[in-house]
N, C-alpha and C positions, 0 to 999 in steps of 0.2 A: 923614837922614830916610828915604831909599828903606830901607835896611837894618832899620828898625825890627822889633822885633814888637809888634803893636798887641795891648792888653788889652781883653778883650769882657766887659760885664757883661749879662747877663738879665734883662730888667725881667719879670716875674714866674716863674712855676713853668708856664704854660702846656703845655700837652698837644705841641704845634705845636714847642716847644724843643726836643723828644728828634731833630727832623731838621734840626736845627743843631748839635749839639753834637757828632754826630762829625766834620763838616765840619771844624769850629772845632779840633780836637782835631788833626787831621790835615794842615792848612796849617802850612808854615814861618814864616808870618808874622803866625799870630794864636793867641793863648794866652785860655783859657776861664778870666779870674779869679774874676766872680763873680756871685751872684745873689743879688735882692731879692723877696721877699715882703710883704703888710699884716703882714704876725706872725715875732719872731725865728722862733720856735719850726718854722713852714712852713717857710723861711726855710735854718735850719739842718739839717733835714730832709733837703730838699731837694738842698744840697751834698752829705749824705755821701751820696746815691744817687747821686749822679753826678760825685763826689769832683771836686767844684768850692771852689777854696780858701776865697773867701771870701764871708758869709752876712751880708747885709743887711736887717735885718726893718721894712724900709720904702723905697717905691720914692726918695724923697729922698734918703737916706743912698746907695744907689748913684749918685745922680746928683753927690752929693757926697765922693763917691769922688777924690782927686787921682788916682790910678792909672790910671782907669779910662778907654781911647779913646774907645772903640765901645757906643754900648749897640743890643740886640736889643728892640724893642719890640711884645715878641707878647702887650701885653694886648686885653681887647674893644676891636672895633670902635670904641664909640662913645670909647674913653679915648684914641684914638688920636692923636688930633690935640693935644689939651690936654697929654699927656708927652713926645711925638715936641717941640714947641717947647720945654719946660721942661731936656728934654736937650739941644736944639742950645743952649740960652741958659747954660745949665751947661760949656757947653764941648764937649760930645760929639758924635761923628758918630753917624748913627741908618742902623741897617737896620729900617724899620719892615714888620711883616707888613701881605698885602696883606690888605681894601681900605686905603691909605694915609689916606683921608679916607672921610666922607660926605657932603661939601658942595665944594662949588668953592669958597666962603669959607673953608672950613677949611683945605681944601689950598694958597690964594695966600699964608695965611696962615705956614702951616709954609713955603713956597717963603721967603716975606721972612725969615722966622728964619735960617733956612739961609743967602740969601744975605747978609744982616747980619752974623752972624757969622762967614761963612766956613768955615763944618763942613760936611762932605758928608750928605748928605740923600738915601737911595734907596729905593724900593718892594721889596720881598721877592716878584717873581716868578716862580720858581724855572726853569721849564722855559725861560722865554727865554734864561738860557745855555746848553742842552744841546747837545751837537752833532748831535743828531735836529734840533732846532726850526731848527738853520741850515741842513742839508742840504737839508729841505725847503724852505725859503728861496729857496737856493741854484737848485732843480731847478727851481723854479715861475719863478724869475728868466730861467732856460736857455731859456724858450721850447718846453720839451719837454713837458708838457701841453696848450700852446698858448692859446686866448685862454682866462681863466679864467672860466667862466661861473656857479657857484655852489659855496658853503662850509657844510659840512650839520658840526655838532657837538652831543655831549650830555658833562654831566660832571653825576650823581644817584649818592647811594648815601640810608642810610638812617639817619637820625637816632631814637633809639630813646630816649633821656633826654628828659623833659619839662621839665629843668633847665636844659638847653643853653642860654646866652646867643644861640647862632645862631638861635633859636626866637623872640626875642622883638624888636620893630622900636625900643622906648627904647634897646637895646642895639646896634643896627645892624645885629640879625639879617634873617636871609633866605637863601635859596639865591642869588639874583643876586649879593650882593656876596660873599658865600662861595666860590664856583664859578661859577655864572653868568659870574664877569668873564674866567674862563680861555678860555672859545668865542671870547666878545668882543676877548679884546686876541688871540687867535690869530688870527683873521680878520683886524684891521687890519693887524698884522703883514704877514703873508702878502701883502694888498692894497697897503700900502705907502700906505694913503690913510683918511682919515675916510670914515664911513656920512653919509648928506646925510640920509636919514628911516629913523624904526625905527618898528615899533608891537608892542606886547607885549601878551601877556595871563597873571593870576598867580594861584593857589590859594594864599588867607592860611589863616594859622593860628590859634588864639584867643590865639596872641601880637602876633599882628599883621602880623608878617611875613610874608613867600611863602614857602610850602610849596613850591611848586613854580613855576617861569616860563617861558615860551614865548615866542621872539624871533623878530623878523625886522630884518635888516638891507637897504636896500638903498646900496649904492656909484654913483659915477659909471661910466659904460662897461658899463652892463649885467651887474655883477657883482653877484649878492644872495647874503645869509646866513644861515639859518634851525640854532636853537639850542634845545635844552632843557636844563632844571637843578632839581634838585630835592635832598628830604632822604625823601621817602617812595618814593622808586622804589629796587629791587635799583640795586647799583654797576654802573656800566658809565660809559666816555668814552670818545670817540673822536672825529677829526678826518677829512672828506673832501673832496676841492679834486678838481671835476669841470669841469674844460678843453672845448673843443673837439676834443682832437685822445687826451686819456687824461683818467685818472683816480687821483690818488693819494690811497690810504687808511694812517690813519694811525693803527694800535689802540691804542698806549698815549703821547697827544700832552701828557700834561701832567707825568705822570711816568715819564717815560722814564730805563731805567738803564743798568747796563754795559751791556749786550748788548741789542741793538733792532734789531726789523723793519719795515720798509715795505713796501709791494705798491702796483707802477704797475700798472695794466692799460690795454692800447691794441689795442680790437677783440679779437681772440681770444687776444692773448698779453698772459701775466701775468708779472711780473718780481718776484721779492724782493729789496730791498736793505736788507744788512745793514751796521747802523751801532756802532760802540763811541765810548761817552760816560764821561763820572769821574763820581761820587757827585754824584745830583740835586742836591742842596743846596752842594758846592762852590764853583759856579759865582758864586753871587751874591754869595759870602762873598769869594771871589778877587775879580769887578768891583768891590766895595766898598776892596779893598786898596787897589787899581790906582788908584782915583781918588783916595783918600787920600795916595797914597805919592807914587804919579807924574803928579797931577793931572789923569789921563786920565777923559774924561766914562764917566759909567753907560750900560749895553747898555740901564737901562729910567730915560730921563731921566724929572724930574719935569713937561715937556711933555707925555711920551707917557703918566704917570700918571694928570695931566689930561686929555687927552684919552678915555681909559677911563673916568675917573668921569663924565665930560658923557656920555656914550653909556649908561652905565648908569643915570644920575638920567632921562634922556630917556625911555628903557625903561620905566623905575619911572609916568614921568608918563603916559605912554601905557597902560600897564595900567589906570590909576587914573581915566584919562579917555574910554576907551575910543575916542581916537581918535589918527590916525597924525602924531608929529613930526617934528619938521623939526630935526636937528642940527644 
């Protein structure tokens, strides 16, 4: 069983698949068989662009694939929950793209499939395997920041199609569960603990979603967290964790690649520390192995995926009510 290579099929042609597929291409232990579209014709298409063997023109017929391990589930948002159980009940492990639900019902939901049948089940968060996202971890853990007093984050670039399913809230659109949840589960991370109260405020679109969102977290121990996320502002992300005793900033914390820098600064001296990581997308596609082959738990269990969507619907509620909740 360890020795395996698992077969992945692509529940649809997604845009979001092109930073899977050299992952996928590149592990010793996972072979890109195939991919399904609503249409042979997409379908077909689709393989000879990315000379993937074989072409499904309906997400069923992948699921009923004898071949097939692993399915990648990077259709919208809202289909997420309704194919991610259809493929564990089919027999498949699922890497589903984040957001993994939009409901805590959805997600206890996909949890019981998973543990009913025994398939692995994990969220697509890319950056929490990178070896940036640990080192930081690691440094904030070392006491060498000192106590850690607030977590300032933005992750916006600009949506320019009127079509974008992220536009519209039927579909699960939004910048919050889009981007948004990358500040959010960064900070928990980091914290190592749940936000007790958030309160948020959001710029809807005429699809209904948030244009843009403005968070606050606060933590136990006087640790708070302030975030924005959008689809109308210029690209820009970044991460900064300001201690008592320094400060580290963190310019590129969500897609971070080979080659990455950090900068501590403590009073007048500023430090770079440079980091070397494997292909963003690697990471999740190896965790996914690991736990498959050698039973070993995911670096983003579906606890802590639950816990990210309660922190995010809490947000959503708080925007909508314009007053502050209580996690």
């Amino acid at each position: 069983m360890a020795d395996r290579i698992l077969n992945w099929g692509l529940l649809s042609t997604a845009r979001i698949n092109r930073a899977l597929i050299k992952p996928l291409n590149a592990s010793k232990r996972t072979q890109l068989l195939a991919v399904a579209s609503r249409s042979q014709s997409s379908a077909d298409a689709y393989a000879r662009e990315w000379k993937i063997p074989r072409a499904h023109g309906s997400y069923e017929a992948l699921l009923n694939d004898p071949e097939i391990d692993v399915i990648y589930n990077s259709l919208p948002n809202h289909l997420h929950a309704e194919w991610t159980i259809k493929a564990l009940r089919a027999g498949k492990h699922v890497l589903c793209e984040k957001p993994i639900a939009l409901t805590l019902e959805e997600l206890d939901t996909m949890s019981q499939a998973a543990q009913e049948t025994g398939n692995v089940l994990a969220e697509a968060v890319m950056y929490r395997h990178h070896a940036q996202t640990l080192k930081v971890k690691e440094i904030v853990e070392s006491g060498e920041l000192g106590k850690i007093q607030l977590i300032k984050g933005a992750f916006t670039f600009t949506i320019r199609s009127k079509e974008d399913y992220r536009n519209y809230k039927n579909m699960g659109g939004g910048s919050i569960w889009d981007i948004g949840c990358y500040p959010i589960s960064y900070a928990r991370t980091i914290v190592g603990t749940e936000p007790v109260e958030v309160f948020g405020w959001q710029v809807t679109g005429q699809g209904g979603s948030d244009e843009s969102f403005i968070g606050q977290m606060k933590f136990k121990d006087g640790i708070h967290m302030q975030f924005d996320c959008g689809f109308k502002s210029p690209s820009r992300s970044y991460i900064e964790i300001v201690g008592t005793d320094a400060i580290l900033n963190i310019p590129v914390p969500f897609k971070p690649g080979r080659k990455n820098e950090i900068h501590l600064k403590r009073d007048n001296e500023a430090q770079t520390i440079k980091i070397s990581g494997n292909e963003l997308y690697l990471g999740e596609v190896e965790d996914l192995c690991d736990a498959i082959l050698h039973g070993k738990a995911s670096r983003v269990t579906l606890a802590d995926s639950r816990k990210n969507t309660a922190v995010i619907l809490a947000l959503l509620e708080s925007a909508k009510s314009g007053k502050l909740v209580i996690v």
